[in-house]
C-alpha positions as CSV (number, residue, x, y, z in Angstrom):
1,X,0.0,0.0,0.0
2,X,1.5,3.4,-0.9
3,X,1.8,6.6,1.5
4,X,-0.8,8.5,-0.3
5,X,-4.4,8.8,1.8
6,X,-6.5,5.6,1.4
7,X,-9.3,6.2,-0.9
8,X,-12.5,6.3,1.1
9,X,-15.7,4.3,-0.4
10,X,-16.7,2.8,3.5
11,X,-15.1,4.8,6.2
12,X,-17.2,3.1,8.8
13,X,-16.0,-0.4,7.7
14,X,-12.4,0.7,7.2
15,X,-12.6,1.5,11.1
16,X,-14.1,-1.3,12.3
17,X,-11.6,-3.7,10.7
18,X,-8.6,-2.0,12.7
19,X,-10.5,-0.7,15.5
20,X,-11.2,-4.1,16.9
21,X,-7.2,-4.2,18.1
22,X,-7.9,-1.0,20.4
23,X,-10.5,-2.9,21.9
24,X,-8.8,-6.1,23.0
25,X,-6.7,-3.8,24.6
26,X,-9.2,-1.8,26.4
27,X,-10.8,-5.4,27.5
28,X,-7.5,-6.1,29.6
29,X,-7.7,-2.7,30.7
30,X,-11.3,-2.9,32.3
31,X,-10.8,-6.4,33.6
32,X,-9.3,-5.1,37.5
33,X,-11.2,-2.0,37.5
34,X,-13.8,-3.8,39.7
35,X,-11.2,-5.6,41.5
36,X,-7.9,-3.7,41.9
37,X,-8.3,-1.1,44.8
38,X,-10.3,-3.6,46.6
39,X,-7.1,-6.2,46.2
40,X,-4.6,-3.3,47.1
41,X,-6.7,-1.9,50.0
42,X,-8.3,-5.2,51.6
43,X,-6.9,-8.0,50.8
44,X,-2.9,-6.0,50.7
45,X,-3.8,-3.8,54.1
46,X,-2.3,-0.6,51.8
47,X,-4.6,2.4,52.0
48,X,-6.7,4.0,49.4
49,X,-3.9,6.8,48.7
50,X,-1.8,3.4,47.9
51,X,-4.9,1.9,46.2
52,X,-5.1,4.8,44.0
53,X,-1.6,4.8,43.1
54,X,-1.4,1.3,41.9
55,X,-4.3,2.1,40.0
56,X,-3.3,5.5,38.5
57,X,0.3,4.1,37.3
58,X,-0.7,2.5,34.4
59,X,-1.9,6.5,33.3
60,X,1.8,7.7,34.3
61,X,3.4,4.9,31.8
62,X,0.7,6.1,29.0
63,X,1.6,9.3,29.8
64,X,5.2,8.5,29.4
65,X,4.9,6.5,26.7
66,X,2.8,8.9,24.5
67,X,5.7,11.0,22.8
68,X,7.2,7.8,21.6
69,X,3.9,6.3,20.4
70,X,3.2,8.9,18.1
71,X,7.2,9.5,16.4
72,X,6.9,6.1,16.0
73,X,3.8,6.2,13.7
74,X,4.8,9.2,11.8
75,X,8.3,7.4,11.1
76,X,7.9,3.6,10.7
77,X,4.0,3.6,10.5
78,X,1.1,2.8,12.3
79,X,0.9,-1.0,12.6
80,X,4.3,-2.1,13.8
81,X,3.3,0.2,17.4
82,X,-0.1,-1.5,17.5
83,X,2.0,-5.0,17.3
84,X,4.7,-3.4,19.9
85,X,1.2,-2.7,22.1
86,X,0.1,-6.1,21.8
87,X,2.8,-7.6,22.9
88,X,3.4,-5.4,25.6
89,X,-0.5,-6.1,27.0
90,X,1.0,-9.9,27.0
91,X,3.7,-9.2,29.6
92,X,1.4,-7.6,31.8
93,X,-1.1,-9.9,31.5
94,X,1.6,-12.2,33.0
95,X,2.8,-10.0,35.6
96,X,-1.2,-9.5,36.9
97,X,-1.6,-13.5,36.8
98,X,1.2,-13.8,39.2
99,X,0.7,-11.0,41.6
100,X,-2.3,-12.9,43.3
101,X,-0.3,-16.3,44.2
102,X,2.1,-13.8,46.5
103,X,-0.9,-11.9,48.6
104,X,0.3,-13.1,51.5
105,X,3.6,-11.1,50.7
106,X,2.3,-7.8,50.2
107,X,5.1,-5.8,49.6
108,X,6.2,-8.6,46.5
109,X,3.0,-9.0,45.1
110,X,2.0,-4.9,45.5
111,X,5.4,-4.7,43.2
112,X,4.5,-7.3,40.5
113,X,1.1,-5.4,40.2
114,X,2.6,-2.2,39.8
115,X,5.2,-3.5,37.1
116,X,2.1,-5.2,35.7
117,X,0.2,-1.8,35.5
118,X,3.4,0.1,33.7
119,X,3.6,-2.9,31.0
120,X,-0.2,-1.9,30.2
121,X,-0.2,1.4,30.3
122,X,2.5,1.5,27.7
123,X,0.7,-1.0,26.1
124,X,-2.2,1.4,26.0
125,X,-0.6,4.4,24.9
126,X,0.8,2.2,21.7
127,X,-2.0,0.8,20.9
128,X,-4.5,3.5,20.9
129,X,-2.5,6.2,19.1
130,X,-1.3,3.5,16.3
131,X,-5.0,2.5,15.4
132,X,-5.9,5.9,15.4
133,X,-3.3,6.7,13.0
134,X,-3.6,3.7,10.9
135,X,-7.8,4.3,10.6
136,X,-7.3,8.1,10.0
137,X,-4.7,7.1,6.8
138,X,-7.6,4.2,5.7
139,X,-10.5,6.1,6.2
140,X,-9.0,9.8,4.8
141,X,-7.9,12.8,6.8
142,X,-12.0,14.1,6.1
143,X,-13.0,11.0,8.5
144,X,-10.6,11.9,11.8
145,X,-14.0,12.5,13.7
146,X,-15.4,8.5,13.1
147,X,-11.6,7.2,13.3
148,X,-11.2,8.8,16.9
149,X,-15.0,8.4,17.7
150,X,-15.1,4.6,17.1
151,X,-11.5,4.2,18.9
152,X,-13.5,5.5,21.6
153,X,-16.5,3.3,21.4
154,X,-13.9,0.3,21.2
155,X,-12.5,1.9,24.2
156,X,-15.1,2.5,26.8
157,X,-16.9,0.2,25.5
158,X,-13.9,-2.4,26.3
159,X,-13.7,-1.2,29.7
160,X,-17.5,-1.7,30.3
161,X,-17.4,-5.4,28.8
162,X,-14.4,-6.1,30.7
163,X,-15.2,-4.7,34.7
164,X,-18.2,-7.5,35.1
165,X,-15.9,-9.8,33.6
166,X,-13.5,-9.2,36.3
167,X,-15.0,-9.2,38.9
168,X,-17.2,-12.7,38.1
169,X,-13.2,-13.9,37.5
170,X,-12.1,-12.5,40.9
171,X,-14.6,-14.7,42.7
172,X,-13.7,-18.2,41.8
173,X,-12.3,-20.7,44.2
174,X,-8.1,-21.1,44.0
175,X,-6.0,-21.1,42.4
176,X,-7.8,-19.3,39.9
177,X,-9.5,-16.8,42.0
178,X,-8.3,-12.9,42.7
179,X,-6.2,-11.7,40.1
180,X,-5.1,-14.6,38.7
181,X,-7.8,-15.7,36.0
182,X,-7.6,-11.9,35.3
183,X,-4.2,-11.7,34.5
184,X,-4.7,-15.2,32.5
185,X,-7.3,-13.7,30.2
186,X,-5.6,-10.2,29.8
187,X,-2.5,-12.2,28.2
188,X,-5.5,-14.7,26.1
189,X,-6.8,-11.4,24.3
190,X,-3.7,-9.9,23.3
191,X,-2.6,-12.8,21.9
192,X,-5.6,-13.5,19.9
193,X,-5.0,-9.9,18.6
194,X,-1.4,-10.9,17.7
195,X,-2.5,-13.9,15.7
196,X,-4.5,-11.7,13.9
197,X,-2.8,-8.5,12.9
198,X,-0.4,-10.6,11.0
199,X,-3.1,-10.8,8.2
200,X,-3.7,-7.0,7.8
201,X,-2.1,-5.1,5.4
202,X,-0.4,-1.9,6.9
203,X,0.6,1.7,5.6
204,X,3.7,3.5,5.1
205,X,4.9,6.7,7.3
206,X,3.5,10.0,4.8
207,X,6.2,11.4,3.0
208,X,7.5,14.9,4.2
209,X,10.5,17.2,2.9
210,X,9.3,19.2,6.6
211,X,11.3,18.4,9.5
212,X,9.5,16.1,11.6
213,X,7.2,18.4,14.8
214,X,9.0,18.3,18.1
215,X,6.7,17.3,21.1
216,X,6.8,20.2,22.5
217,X,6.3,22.4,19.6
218,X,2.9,20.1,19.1
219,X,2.0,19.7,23.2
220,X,1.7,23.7,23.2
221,X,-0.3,23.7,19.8
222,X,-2.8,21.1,21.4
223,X,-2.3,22.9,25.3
224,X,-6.0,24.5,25.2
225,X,-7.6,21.6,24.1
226,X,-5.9,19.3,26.6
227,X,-6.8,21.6,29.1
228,X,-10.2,21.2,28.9
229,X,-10.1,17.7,28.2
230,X,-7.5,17.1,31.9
231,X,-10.5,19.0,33.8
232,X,-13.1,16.8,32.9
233,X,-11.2,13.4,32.9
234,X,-10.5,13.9,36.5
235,X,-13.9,12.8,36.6
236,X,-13.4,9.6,34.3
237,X,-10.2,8.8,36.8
238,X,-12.7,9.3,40.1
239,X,-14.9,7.1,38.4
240,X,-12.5,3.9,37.4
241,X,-10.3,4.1,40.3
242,X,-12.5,5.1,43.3
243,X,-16.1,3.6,42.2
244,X,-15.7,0.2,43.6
245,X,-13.9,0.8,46.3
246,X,-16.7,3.4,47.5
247,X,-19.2,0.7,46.6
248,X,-17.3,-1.7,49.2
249,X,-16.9,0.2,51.9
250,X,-20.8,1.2,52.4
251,X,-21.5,-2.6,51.7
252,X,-23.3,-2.1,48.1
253,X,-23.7,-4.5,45.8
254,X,-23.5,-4.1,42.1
255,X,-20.1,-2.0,41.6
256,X,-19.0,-3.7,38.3
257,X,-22.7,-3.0,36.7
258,X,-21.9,0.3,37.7
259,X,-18.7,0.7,36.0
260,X,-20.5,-1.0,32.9
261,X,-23.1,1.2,33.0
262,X,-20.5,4.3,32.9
263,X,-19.2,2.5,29.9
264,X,-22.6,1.6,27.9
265,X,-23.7,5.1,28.4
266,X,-20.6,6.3,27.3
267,X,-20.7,4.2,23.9
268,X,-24.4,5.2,23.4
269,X,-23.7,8.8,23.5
270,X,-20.6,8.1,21.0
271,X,-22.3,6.0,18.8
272,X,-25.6,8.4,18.2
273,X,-24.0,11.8,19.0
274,X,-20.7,11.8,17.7
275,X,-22.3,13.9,14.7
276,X,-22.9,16.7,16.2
277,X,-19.6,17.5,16.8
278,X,-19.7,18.3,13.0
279,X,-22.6,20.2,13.1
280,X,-22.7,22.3,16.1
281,X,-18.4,22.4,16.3
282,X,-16.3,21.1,19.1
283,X,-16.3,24.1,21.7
284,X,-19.9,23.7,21.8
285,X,-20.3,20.2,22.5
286,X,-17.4,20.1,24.7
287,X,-19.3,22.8,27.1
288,X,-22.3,20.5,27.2
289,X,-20.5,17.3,27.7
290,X,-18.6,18.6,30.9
291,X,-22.0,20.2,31.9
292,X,-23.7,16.7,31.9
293,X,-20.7,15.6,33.7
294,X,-20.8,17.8,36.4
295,X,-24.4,16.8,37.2
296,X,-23.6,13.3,37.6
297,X,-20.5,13.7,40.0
298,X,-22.6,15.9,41.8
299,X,-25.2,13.5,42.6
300,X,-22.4,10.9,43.1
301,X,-21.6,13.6,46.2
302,X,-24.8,14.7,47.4
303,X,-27.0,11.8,47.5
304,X,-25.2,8.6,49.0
305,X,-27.7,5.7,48.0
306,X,-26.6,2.5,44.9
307,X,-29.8,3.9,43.1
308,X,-28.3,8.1,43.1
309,X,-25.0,6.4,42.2
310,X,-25.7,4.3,39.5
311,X,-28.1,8.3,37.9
312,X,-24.8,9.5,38.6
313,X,-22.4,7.1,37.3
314,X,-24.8,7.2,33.9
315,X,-24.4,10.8,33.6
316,X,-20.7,10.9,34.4
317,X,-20.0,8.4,31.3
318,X,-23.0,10.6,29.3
319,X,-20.9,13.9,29.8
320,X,-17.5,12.1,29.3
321,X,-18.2,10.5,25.7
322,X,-17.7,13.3,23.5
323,X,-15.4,15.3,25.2
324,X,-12.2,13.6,23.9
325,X,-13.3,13.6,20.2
326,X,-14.8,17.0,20.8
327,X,-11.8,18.9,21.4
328,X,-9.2,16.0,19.4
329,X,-10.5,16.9,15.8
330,X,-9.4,20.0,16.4
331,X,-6.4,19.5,17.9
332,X,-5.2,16.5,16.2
333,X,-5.2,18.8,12.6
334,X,-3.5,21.8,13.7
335,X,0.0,19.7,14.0
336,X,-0.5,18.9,9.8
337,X,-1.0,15.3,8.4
338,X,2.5,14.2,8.6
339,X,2.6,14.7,11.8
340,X,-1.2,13.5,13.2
341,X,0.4,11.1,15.5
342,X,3.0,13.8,17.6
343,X,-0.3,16.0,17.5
344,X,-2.4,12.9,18.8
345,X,0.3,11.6,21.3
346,X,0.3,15.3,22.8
347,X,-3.5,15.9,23.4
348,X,-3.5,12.3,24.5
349,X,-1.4,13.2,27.3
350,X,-3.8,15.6,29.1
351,X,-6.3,12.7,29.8
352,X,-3.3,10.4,30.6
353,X,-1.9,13.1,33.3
354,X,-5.1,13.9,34.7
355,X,-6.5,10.6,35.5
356,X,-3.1,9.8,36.4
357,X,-3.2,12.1,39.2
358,X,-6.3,11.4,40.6
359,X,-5.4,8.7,41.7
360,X,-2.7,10.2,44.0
361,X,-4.9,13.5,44.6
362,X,-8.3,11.6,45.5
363,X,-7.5,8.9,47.4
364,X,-5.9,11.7,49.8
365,X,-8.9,13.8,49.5
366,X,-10.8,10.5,50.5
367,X,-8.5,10.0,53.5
368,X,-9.2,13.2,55.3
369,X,-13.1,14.2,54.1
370,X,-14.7,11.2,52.5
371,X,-15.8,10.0,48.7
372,X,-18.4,12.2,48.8
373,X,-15.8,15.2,49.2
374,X,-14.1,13.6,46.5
375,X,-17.1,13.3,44.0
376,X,-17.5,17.0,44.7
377,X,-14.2,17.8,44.1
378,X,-13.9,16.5,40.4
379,X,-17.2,17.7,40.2
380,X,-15.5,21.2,40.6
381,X,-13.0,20.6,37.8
382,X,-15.8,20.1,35.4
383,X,-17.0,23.4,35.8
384,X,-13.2,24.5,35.3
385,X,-13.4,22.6,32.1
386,X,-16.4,24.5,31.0
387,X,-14.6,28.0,31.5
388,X,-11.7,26.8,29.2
389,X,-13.7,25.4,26.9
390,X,-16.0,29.1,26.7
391,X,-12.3,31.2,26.5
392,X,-11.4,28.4,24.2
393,X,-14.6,29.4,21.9
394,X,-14.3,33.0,22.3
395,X,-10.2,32.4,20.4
396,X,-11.5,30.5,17.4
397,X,-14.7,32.6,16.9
């Protein structure tokens, strides 16, 4: 296949023939959301700042990982990353199978999970910005909206398969019980993906006589957009890392049909509103998203009953779905098409950063005034979001 754009007759099916990588990936990823502060704060003894860490790592490594995700792409092409993410999500699939045998050594099995979550959030960060890439060049640069809209469908839509998943896993008897028959399937699916990828048909890095972007030059061109997008995925992190945990501790049931409600809700939303991103622009829809967001972290803080959470957990993954894609067709073009994947990998790391930090900043917040405190808290940085997003809108009007 030659560097020119792929000629476009079914955008939608070019996607969904690549797309279906992201999501295998995003599978593994939701798998211990239901199950991993619980393992770190009961059955370790750590506390919920620690909890949060171990969660929020695997941001930090996609964080990390995102400047050489995307010069990657733009110099060897998109499908060698998404392999080098596969295999990646293998080894941590590994290290997550074996961190349950040595519970009774905290301390060794806390540091096989956390090596576990650095392999995946790598793993992540490849993945997701080489199928990105690779469905922007099939589809045509006039498709970015569907290529990152159905990467995000794969996406939450992975996690929200994958949390129930979990947590039925988590509850068998030994030896396959805990993390173990999680770790077992999150090397499974990546696998499968690696079997498969070898019969698809790649494309080669886009020609340019330009000098390649530096990161930096394209993480200040993106830094409004990422902005906005880091205040309301503080909300998204609350959400995956805290969610179960506060289900636990007031004795709920039904935490992982939370989290998969948060996810359906948030593939709905793609699926029939990604349009109107084109027809009402970006600024707009990104005020409205992290509006709806703020309503259902607020009734996450002010109304403590499973019923008011799972209203509020459906209205957090509502205002969440469009933000990213909102805000990314913008920013991903303003970098030029030789350089999508530098522009990609920057904005990326807004949402990687923020949820990232939650982790670390909410569990404390948690520690010294409660989850509801917390809910309101990320409920707060939505409405920062919204004031970015209106300044943002007043610069491109």
């Amino acid at each position: 296949m030659t560097a020119v754009e792929t000629p476009v007759q079914s955008p939608t099916k070019r996607v969904l023939a690549v797309v279906l990588f992201n999501l295998l990936v995003y599978i593994v990823i939701g798998l211990p959301n239901a199950v991993l502060t619980i393992f770190v704060h009961k059955t370790l003894g750590y506390s919920t700042t620690v909890a949060g860490i171990a969660f929020s790592l695997q941001y930090f490594a996609t964080f990390a990982a995102r400047p050489s995700a995307g010069r990657l792409v733009d110099r060897i092409g998109p499908k060698p990353v998404v392999v080098g993410g596969l295999a990646t999500c293998v080894v941590s699939g590994i290290l997550m199978a074996l961190c349950g045998p040595f519970a009774a050594t905290p301390l060794l099995s806390l540091t096989i999970l956390l090596g576990s979550r650095l392999m995946l959030g790598w793993a992540e960060s490849w993945a997701a910005t080489g199928v990105i890439v690779w469905n922007i060049r099939r589809a045509g640069a006039e498709n970015t909206a569907i290529a990152i809209s159905w990467n995000g469908i794969c996406s939450y839509g992975g996690i929200a398969m994958g949390a129930p998943i979990g947590a039925e896993l988590a509850q068998l008897g030994a030896p396959f019980g805990g993390l173990v028959s999680v770790g077992l399937l999150s090397v499974a699916l990546p696998l499968f993906g690696l079997a498969l990828i070898g019969f698809y048909k790649g494309v080669l890095p886009l020609p340019s006589t330009e000098k390649p972007v530096a990161f930096s030059r394209a993480l200040r061109l993106v830094l409004p957009h990422g902005c906005a997008l880091a205040a309301g995925s503080i909300g998204f992190g609350a959400i995956s890392s805290f969610l179960a945990l506060y289900y636990s501790v007031l004795h709920w049931e039904g935490a992982a049909k939370a989290l998969a409600i948060f996810g359906v809700v948030f593939v709905f939303i793609r699926f029939f509103f990604a349009s109107q991103i084109a027809k009402r622009g970006g600024v707009f829809v990104a005020i409205v998203s992290l509006f709806v967001e703020t309503l259902g972290l607020a009734t996450l803080a002010f109304f403590e009953n499973p019923d008011a959470a799972l209203v509020g957990a459906a209205l957090t993954g509502a205002g969440f779905s469009l933000l990213f894609p909102a805000l990314g067709v913008l920013a991903v073009n303003r970098a030029g098409p030789q350089n999508r994947g530098a522009a990609l990998g920057a904005y990326s790391i807004f949402i990687d950063l923020a949820i990232a930090c939650s982790g670390l900043f909410l569990g404390q917040v948690i520690e010294f005034a409660g989850y509801r405190t917390m809910f309101g808290t990320t409920a707060v940085c939505c409405l920062a979001g919204i004031l970015i997003s209106r300044s943002l809108g007043r610069r491109t009007a």
